[in-house]
C-alpha positions in Angstrom: -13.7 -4.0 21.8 -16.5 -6.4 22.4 -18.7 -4.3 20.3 -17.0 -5.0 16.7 -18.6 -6.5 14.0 -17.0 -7.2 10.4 -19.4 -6.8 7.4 -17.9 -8.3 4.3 -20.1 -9.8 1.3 -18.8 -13.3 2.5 -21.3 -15.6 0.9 -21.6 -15.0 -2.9 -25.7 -15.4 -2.9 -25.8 -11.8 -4.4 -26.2 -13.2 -7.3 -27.1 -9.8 -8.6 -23.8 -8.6 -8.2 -21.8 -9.4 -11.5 -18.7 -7.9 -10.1 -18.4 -8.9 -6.3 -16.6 -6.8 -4.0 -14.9 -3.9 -6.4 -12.3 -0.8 -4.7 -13.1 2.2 -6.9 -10.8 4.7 -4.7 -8.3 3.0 -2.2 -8.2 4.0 1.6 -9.4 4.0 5.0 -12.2 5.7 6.7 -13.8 6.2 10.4 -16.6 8.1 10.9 -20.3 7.8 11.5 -22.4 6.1 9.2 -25.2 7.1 7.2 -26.8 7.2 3.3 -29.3 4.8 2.4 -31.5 4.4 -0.7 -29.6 6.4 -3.4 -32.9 8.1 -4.9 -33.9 8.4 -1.2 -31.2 10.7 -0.2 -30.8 12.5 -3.2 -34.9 13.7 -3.0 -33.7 14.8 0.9 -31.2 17.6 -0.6 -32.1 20.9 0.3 -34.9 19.8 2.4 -35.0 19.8 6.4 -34.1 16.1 6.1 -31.4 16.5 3.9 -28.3 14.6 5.4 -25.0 16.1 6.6 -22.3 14.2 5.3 -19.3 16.1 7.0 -16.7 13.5 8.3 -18.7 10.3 7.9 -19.0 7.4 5.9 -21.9 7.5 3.1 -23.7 4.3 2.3 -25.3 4.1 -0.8 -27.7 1.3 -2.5 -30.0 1.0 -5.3 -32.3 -0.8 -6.6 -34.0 -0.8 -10.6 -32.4 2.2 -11.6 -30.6 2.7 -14.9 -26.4 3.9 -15.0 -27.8 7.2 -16.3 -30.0 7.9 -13.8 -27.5 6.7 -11.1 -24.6 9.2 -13.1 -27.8 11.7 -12.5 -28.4 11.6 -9.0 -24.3 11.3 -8.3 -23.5 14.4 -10.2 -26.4 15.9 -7.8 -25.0 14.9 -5.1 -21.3 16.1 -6.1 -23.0 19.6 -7.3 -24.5 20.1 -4.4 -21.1 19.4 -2.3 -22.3 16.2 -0.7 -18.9 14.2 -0.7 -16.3 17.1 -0.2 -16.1 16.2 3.5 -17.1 13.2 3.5 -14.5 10.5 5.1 -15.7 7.4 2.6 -18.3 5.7 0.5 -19.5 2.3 1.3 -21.7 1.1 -1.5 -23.9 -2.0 -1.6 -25.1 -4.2 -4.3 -26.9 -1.7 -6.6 -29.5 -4.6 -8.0 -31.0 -4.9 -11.4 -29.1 -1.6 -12.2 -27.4 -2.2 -15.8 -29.0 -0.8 -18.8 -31.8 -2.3 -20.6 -30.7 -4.3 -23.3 -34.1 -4.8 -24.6 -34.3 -0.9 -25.6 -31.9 -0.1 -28.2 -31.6 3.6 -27.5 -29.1 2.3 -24.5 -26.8 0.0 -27.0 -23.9 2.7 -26.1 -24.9 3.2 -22.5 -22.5 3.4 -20.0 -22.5 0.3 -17.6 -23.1 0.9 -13.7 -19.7 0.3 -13.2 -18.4 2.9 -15.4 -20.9 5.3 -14.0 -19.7 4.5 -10.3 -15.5 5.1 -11.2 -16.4 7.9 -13.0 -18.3 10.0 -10.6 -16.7 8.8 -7.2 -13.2 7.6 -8.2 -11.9 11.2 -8.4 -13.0 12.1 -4.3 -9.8 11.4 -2.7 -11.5 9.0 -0.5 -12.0 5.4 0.1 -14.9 4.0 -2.2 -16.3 0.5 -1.9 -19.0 -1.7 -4.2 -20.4 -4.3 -3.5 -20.5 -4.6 0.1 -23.3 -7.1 1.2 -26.2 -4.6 1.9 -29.1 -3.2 -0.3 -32.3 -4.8 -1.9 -30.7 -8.2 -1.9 -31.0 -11.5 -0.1 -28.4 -12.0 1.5 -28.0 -8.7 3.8 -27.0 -7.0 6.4 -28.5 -3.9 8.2 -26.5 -1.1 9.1 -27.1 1.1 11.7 -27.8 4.8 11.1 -25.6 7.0 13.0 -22.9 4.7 14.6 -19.3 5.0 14.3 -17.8 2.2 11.5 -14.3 1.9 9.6 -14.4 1.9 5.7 -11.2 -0.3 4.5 -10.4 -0.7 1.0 -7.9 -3.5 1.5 -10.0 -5.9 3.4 -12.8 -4.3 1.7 -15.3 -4.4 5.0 -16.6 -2.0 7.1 -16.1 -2.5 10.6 -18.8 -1.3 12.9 -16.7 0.1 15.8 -20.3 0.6 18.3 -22.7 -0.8 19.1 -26.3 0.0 16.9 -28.3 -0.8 19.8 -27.9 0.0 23.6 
């Protein structure tokens, strides 16, 4: 349709993206979008805001947080049964997100991409980093609420609507 639109981190300006476009779990994946701010949605859980993940495709971004408190607020999320019918994940550039080398209590830390195969890898759905969306220049905006595709192969998501009428 007329209506498609291709997001793809296509320019490599991200240059707080130390490993580009990355498939954690291979697949494909239709359903509506929505996620946002990682420490965002996770303060929304249990609350009348909380977000309904059934059959749709999670986007996730950060921004300044350290791998253990993005393992925290992922094994949150998985406790509270967030991703067990969910159709994908579509993760942007988490930026400035790596442990603090300057503090030696995090010499043996776990890096943001060990933290991100570890607690999403196992769904059983299609989960993509890096995808050109989050706190970083070189952006796109994705509509809330719209249908999208999530393919690990071409590692894009395809908005299949239109986010405006």
């Amino acid at each position: 349709p007329s209506d498609e639109f291709e997001l793809e981190n296509s320019k490599t300006g991200n240059n707080y993206n130390p490993y580009g476009i990355k498939v954690i779990s291979n697949g494909k994946a239709e359903g509506e979008l929505v996620g946002g701010n990682l420490s965002i949605v996770v303060s929304l859980i249990g609350t009348e805001y909380d977000i309904d993940f059934s059959n749709k495709i999670i986007f996730l971004e950060e921004f300044v947080e350290e791998p253990y408190r993005i393992d925290r607020m992922l094994t949150q999320m998985i406790q509270a049964g967030k991703f067990e019918n969910a159709s994908g994940v579509a993760l942007g550039v988490f930026k400035l997100c790596e442990p603090d080398k300057t503090n030696p209590a995090f010499d043996d830390s776990f890096t943001l991409m060990e933290v991100l195969e570890d607690r999403l890898g196992k769904l059983g759905i299609p989960v993509v980093y890096g995808l050109s969306f989050g706190h970083v220049s070189d952006k796109f905006t994705l509509p809330f609420g719209i249908k999208a595709e999530l393919n690990s192969e071409t590692k894009q998501i395809k908005l299949l609507e239109s986010g405006v009428l």
